[in-house]
PyMOL Python script that loads the backbone (N, CA, C, O; Angstrom):
from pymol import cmd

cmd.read_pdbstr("""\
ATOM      1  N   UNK A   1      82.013 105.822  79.431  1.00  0.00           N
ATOM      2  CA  UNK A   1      82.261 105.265  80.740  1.00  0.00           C
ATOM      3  C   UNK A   1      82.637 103.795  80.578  1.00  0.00           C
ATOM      4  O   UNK A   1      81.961 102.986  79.943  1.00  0.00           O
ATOM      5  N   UNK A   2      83.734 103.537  81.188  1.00  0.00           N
ATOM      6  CA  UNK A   2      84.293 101.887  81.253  1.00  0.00           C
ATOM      7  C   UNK A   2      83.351 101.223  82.043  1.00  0.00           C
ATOM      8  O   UNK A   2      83.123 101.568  83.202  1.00  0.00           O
ATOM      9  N   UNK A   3      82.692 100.130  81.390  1.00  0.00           N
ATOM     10  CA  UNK A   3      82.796  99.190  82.621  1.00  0.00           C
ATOM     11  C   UNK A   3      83.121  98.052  82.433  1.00  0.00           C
ATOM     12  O   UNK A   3      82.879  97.472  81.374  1.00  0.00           O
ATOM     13  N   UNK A   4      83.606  97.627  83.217  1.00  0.00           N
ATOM     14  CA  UNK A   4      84.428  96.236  83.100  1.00  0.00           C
ATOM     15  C   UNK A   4      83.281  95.154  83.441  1.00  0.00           C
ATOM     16  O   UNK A   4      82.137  95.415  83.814  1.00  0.00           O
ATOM     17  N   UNK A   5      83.985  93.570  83.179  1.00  0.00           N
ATOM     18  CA  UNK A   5      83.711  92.499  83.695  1.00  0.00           C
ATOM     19  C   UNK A   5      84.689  91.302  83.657  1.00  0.00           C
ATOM     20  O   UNK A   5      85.835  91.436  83.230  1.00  0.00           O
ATOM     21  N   UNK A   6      84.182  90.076  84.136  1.00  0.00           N
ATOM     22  CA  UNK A   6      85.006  89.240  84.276  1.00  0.00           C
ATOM     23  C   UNK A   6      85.830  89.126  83.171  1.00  0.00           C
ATOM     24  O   UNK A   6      87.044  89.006  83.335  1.00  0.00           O
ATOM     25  N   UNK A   7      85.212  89.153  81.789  1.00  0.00           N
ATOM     26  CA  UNK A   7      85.751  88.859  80.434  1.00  0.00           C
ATOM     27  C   UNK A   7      87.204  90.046  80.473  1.00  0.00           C
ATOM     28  O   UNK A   7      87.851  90.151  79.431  1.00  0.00           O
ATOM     29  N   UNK A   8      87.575  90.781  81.562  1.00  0.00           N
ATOM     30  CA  UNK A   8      88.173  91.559  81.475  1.00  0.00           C
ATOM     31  C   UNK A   8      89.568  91.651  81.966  1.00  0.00           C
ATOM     32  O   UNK A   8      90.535  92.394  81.794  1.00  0.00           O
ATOM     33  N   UNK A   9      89.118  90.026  83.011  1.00  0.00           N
ATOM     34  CA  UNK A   9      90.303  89.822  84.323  1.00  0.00           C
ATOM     35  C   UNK A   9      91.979  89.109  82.964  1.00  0.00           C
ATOM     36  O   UNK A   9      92.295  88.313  82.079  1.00  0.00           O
ATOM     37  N   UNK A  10      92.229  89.735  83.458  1.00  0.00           N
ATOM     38  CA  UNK A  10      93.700  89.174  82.686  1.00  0.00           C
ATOM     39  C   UNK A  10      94.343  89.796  81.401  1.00  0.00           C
ATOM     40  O   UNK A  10      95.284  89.616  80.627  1.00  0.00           O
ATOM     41  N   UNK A  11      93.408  90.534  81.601  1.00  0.00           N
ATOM     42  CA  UNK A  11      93.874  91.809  80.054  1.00  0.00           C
ATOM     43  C   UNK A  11      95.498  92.695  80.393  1.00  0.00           C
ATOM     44  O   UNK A  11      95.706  93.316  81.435  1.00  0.00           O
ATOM     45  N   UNK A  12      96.120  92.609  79.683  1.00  0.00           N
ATOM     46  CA  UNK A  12      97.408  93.872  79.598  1.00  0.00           C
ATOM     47  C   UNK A  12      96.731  95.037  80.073  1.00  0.00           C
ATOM     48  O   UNK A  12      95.563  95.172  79.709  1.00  0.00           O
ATOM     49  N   UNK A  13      97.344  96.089  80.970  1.00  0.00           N
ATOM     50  CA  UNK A  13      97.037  97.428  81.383  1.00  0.00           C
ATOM     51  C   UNK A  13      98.060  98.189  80.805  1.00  0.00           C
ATOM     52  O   UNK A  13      99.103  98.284  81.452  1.00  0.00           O
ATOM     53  N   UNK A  14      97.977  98.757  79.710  1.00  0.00           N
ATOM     54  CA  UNK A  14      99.172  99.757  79.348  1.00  0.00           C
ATOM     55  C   UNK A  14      99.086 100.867  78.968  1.00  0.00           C
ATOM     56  O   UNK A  14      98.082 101.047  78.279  1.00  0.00           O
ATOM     57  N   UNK A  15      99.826 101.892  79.137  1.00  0.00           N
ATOM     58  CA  UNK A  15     100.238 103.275  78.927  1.00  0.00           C
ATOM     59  C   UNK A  15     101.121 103.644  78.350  1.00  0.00           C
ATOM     60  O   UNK A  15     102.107 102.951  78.603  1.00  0.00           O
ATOM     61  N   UNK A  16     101.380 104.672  77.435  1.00  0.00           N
ATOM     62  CA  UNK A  16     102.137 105.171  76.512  1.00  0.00           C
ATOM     63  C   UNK A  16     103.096 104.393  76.006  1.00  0.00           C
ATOM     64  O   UNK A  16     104.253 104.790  75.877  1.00  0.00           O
ATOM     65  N   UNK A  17     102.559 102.805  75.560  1.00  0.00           N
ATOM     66  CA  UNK A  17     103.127 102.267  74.956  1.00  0.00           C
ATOM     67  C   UNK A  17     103.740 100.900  75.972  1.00  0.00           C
ATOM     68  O   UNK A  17     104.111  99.828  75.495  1.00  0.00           O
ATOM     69  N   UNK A  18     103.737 101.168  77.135  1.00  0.00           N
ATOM     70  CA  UNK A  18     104.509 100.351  78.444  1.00  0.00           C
ATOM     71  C   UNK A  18     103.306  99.712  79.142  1.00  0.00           C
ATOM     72  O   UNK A  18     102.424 100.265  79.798  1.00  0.00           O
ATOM     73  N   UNK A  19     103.524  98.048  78.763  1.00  0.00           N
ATOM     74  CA  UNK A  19     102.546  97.390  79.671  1.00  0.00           C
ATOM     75  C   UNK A  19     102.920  97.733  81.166  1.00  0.00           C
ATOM     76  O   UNK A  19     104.090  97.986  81.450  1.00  0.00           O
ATOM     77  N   UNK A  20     101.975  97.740  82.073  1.00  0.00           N
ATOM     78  CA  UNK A  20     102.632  98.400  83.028  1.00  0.00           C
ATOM     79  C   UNK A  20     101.700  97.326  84.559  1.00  0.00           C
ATOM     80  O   UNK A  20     101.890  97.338  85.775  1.00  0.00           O
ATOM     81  N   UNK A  21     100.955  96.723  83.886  1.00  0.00           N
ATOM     82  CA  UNK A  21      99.964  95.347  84.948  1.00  0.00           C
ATOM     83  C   UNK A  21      99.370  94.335  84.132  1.00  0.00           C
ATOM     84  O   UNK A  21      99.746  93.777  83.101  1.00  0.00           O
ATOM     85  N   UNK A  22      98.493  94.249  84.744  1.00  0.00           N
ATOM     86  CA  UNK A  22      97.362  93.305  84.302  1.00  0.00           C
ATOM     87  C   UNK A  22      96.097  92.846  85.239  1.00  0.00           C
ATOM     88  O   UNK A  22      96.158  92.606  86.444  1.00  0.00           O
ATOM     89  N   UNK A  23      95.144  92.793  84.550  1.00  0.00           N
ATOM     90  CA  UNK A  23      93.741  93.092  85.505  1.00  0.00           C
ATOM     91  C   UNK A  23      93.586  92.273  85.888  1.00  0.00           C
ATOM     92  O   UNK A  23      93.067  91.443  85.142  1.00  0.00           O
ATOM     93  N   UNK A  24      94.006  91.701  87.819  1.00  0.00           N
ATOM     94  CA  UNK A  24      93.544  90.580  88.445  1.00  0.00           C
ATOM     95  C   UNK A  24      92.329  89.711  88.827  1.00  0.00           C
ATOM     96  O   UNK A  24      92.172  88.500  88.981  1.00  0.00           O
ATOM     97  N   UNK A  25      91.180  91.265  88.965  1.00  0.00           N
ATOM     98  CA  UNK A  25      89.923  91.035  89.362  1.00  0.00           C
ATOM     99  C   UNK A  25      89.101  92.169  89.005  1.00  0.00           C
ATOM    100  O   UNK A  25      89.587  93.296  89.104  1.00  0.00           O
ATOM    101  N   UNK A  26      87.678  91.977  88.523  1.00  0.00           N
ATOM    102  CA  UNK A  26      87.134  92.643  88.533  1.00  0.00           C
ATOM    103  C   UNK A  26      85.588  92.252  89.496  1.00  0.00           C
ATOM    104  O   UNK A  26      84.858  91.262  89.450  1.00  0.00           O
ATOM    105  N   UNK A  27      85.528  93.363  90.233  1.00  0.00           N
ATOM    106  CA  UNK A  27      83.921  93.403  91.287  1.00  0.00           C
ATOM    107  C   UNK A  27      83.255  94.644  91.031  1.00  0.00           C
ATOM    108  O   UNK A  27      83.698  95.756  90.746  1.00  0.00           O
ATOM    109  N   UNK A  28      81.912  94.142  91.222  1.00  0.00           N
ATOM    110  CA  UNK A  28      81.235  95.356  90.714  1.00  0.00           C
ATOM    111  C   UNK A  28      81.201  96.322  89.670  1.00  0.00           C
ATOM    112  O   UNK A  28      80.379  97.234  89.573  1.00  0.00           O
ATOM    113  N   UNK A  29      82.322  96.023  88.747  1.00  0.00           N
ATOM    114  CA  UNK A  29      82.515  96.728  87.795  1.00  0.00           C
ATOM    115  C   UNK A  29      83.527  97.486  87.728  1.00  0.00           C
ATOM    116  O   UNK A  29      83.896  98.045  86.695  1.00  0.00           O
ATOM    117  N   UNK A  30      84.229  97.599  89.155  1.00  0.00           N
ATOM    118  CA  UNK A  30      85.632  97.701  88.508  1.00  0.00           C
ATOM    119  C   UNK A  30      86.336  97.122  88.227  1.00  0.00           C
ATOM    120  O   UNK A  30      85.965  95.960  88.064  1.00  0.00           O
ATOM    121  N   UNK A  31      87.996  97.436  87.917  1.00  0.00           N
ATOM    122  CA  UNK A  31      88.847  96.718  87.460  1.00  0.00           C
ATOM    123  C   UNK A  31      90.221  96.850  88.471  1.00  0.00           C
ATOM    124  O   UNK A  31      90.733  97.943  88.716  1.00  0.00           O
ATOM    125  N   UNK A  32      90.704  95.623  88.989  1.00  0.00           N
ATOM    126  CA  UNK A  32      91.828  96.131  89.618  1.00  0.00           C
ATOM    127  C   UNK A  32      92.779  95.609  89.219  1.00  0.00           C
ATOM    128  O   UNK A  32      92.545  94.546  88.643  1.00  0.00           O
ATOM    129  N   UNK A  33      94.016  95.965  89.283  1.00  0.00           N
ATOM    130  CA  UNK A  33      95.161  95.840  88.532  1.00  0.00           C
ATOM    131  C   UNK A  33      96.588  95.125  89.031  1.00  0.00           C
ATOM    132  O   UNK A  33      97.194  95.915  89.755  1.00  0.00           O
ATOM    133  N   UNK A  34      97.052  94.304  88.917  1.00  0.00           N
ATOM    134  CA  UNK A  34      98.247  94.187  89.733  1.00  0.00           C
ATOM    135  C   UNK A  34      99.419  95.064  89.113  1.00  0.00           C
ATOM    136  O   UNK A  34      99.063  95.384  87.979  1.00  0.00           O
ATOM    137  N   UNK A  35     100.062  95.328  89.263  1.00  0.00           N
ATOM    138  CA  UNK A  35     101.541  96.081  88.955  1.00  0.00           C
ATOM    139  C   UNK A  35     102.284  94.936  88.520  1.00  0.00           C
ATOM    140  O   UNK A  35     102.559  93.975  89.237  1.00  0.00           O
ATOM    141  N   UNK A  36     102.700  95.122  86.922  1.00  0.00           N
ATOM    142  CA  UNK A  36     104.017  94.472  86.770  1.00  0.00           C
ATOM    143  C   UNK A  36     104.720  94.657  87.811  1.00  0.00           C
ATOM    144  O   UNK A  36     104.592  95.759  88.345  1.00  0.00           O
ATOM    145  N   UNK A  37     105.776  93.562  88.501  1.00  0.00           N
ATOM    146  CA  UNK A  37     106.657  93.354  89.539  1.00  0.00           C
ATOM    147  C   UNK A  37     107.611  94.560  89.116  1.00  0.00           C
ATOM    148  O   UNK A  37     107.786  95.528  89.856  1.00  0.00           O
ATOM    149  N   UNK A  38     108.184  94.431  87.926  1.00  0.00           N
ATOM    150  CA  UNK A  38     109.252  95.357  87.765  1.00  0.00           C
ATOM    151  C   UNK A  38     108.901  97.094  87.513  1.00  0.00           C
ATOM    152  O   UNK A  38     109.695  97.807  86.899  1.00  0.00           O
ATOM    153  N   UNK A  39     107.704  97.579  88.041  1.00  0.00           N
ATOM    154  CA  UNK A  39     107.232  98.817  87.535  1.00  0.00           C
ATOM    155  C   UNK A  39     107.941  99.697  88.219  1.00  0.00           C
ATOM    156  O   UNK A  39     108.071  99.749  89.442  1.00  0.00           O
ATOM    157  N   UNK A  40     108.553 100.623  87.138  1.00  0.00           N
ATOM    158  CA  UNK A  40     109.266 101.815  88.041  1.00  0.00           C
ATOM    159  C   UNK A  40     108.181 102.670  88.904  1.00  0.00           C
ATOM    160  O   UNK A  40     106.958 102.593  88.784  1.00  0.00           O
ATOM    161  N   UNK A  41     109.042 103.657  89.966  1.00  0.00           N
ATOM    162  CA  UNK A  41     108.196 104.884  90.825  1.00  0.00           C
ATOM    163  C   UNK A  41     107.980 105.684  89.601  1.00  0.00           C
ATOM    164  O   UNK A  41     106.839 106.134  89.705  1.00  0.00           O
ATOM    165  N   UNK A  42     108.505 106.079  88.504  1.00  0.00           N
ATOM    166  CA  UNK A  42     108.327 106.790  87.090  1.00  0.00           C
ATOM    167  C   UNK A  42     106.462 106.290  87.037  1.00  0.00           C
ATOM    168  O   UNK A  42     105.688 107.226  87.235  1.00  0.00           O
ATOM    169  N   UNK A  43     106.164 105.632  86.917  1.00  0.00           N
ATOM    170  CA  UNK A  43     104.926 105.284  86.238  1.00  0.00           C
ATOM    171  C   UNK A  43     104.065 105.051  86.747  1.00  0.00           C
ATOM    172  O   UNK A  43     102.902 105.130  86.353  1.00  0.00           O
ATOM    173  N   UNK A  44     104.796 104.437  88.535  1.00  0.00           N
ATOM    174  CA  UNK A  44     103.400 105.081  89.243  1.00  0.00           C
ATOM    175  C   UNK A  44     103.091 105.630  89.447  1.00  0.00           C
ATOM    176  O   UNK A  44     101.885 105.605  89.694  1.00  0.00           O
ATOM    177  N   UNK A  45     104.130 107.198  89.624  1.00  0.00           N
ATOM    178  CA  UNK A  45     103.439 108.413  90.090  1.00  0.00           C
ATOM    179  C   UNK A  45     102.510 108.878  88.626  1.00  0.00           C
ATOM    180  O   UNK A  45     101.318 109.184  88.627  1.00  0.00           O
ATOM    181  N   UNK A  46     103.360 108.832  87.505  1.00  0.00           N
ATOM    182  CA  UNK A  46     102.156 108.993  86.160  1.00  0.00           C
ATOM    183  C   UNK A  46     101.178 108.398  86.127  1.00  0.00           C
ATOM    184  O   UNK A  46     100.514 108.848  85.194  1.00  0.00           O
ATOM    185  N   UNK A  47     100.406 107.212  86.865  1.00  0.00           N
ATOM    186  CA  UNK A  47      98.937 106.794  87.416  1.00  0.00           C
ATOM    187  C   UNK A  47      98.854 107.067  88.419  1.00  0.00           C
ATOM    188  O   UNK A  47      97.788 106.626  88.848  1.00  0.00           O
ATOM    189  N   UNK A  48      99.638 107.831  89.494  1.00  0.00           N
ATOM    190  CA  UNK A  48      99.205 108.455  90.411  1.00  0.00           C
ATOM    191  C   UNK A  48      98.571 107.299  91.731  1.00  0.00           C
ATOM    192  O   UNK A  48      97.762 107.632  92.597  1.00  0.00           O
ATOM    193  N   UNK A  49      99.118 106.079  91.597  1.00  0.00           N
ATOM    194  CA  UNK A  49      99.296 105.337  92.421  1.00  0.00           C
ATOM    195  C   UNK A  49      99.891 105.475  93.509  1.00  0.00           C
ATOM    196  O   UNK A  49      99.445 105.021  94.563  1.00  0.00           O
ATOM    197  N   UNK A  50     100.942 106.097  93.412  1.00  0.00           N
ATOM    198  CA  UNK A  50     101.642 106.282  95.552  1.00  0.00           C
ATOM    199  C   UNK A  50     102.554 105.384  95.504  1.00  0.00           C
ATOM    200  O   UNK A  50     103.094 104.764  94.588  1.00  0.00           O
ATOM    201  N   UNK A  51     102.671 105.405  96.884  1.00  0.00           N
ATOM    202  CA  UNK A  51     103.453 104.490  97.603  1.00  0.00           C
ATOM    203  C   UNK A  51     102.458 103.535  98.637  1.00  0.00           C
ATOM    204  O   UNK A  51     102.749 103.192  99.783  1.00  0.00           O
ATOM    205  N   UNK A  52     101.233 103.220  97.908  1.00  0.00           N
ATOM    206  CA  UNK A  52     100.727 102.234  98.472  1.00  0.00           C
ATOM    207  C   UNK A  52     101.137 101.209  99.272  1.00  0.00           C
ATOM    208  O   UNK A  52     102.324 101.297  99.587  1.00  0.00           O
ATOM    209  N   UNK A  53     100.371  99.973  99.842  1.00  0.00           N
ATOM    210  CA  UNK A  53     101.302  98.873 100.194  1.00  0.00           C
ATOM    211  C   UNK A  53     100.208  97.538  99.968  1.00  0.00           C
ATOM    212  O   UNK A  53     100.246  96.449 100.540  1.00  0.00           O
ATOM    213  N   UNK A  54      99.435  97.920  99.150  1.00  0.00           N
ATOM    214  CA  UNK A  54      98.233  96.659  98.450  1.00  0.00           C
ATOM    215  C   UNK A  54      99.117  96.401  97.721  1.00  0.00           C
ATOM    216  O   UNK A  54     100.206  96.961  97.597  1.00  0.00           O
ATOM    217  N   UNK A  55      98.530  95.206  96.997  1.00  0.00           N
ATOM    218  CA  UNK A  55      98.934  94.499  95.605  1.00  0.00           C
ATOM    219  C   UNK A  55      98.717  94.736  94.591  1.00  0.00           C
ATOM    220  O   UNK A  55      99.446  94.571  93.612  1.00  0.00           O
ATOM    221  N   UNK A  56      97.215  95.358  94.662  1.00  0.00           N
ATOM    222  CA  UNK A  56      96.060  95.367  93.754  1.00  0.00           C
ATOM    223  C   UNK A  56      95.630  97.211  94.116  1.00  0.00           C
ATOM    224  O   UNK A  56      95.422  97.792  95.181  1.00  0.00           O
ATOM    225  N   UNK A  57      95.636  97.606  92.922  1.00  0.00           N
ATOM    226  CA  UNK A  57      94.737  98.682  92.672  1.00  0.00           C
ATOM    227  C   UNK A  57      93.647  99.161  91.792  1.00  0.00           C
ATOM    228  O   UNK A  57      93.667  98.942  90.581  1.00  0.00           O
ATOM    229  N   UNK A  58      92.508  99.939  92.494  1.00  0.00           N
ATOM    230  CA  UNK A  58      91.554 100.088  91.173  1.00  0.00           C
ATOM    231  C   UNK A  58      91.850 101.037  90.615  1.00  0.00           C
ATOM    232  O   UNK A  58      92.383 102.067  91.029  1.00  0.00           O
ATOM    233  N   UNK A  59      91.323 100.570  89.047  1.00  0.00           N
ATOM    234  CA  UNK A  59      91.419 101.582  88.033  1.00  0.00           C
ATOM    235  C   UNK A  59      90.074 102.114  87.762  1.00  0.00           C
ATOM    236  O   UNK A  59      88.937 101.656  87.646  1.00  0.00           O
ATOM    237  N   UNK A  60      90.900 103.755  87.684  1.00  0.00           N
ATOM    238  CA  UNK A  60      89.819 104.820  87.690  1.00  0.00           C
ATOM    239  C   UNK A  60      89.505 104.782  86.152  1.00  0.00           C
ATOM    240  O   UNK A  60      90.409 104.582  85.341  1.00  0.00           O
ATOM    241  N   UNK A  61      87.991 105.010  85.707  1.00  0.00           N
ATOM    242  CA  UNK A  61      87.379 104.960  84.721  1.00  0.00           C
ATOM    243  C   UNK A  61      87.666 106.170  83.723  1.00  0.00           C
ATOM    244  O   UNK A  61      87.758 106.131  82.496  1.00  0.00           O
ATOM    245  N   UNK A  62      87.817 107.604  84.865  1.00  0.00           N
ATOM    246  CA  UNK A  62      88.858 108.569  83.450  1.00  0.00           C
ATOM    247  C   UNK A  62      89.701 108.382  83.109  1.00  0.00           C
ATOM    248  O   UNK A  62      90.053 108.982  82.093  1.00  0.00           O
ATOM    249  N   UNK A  63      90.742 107.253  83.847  1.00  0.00           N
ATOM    250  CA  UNK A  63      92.310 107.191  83.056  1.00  0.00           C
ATOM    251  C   UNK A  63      91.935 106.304  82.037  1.00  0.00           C
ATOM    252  O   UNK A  63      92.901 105.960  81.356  1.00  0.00           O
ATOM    253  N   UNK A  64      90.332 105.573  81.531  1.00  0.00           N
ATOM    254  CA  UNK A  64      90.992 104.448  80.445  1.00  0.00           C
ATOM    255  C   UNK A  64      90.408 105.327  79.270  1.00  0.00           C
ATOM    256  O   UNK A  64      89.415 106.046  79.163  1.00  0.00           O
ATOM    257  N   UNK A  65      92.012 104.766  77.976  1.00  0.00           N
ATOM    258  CA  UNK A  65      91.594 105.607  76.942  1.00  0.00           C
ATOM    259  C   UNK A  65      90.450 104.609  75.584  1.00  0.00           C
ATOM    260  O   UNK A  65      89.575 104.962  74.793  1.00  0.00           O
ATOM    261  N   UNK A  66      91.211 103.066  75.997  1.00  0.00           N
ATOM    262  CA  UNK A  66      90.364 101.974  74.979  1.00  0.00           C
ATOM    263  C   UNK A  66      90.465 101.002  75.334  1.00  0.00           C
ATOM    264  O   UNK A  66      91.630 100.682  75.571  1.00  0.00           O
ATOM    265  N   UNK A  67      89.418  99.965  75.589  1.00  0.00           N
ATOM    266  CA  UNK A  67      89.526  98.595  76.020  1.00  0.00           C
ATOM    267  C   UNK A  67      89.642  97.878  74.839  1.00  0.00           C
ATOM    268  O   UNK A  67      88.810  98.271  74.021  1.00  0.00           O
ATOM    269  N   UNK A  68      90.599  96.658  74.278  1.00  0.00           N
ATOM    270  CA  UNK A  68      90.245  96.240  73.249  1.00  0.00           C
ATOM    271  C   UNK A  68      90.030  94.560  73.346  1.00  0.00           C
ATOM    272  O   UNK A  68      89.321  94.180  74.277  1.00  0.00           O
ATOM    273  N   UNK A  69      90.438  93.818  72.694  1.00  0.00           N
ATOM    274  CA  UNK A  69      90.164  92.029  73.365  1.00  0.00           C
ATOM    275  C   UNK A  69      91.361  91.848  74.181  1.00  0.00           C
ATOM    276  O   UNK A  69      91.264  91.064  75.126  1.00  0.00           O
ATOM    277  N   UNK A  70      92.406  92.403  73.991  1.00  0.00           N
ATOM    278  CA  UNK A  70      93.545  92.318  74.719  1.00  0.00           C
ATOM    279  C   UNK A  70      94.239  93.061  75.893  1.00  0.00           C
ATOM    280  O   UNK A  70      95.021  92.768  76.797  1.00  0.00           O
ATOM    281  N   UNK A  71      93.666  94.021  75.507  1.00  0.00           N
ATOM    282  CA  UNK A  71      94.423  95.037  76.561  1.00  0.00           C
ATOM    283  C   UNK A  71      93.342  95.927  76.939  1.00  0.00           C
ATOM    284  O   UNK A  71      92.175  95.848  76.554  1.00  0.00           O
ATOM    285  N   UNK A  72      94.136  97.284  78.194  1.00  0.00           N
ATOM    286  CA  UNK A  72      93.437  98.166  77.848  1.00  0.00           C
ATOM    287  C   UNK A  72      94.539  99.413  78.194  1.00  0.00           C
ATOM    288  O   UNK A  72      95.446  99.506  79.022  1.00  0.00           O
ATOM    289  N   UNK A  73      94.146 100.090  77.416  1.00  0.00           N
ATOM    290  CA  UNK A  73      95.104 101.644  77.161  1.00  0.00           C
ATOM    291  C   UNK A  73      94.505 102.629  77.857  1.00  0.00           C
ATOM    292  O   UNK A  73      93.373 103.083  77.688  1.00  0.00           O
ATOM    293  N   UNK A  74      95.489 103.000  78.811  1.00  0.00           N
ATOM    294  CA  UNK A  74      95.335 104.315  79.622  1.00  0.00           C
ATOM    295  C   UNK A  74      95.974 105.836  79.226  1.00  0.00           C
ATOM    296  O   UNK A  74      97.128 105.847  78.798  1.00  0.00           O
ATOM    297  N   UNK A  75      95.311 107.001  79.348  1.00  0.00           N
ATOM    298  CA  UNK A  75      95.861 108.152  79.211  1.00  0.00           C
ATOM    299  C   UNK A  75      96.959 108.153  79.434  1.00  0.00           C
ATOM    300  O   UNK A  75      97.418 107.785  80.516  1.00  0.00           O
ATOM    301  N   UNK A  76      97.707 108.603  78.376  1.00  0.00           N
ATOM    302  CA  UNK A  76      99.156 108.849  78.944  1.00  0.00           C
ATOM    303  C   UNK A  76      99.387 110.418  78.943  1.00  0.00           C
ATOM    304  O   UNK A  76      98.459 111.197  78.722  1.00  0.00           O
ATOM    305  N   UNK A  77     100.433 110.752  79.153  1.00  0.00           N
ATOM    306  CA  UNK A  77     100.653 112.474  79.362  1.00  0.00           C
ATOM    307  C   UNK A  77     101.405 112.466  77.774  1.00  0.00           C
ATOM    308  O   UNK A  77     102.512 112.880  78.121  1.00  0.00           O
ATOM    309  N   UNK A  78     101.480 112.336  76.799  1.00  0.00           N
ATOM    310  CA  UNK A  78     101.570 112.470  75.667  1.00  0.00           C
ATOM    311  C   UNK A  78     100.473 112.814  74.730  1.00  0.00           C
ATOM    312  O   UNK A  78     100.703 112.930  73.526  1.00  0.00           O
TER     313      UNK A  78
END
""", "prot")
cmd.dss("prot")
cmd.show_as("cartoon", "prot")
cmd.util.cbc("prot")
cmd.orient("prot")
């Protein structure tokens, strides 16, 4: 089980290789994410993000595959 903290805010969020955010804030232990500006609809629907209209989304604790000092790596469909 992930849990995050502050030490966490500003980390790379990436998937199958494609940074794809970066962790703006974390409360309570989650982690929320901003979206690279340039993120295709390709990769949000593969995190299953939507067509939201926040800035910021939380990340669900089954999609992460490894937190490391830098980043953190999400399931990809590969």
């Amino acid at each position: 089980m992930a849990q995050f903290s502050e030490d966490d805010e500003g980390k790379s969020v990436v998937v199958d290789g494609d940074e794809v955010g970066i962790v703006s804030e974390v409360e309570h232990g989650t982690a929320y994410v901003e979206p690279d500006p340039g993120i295709t609809d390709k990769i949000k629907a593969k995190l299953d993000w939507g067509d939201r209209d926040e800035d910021t989304y939380p990340l669900q604790e089954q999609a992460v595959d490894t937190v490391t000092d830098d980043e953190i790596r999400l399931r990809g469909n590969r």
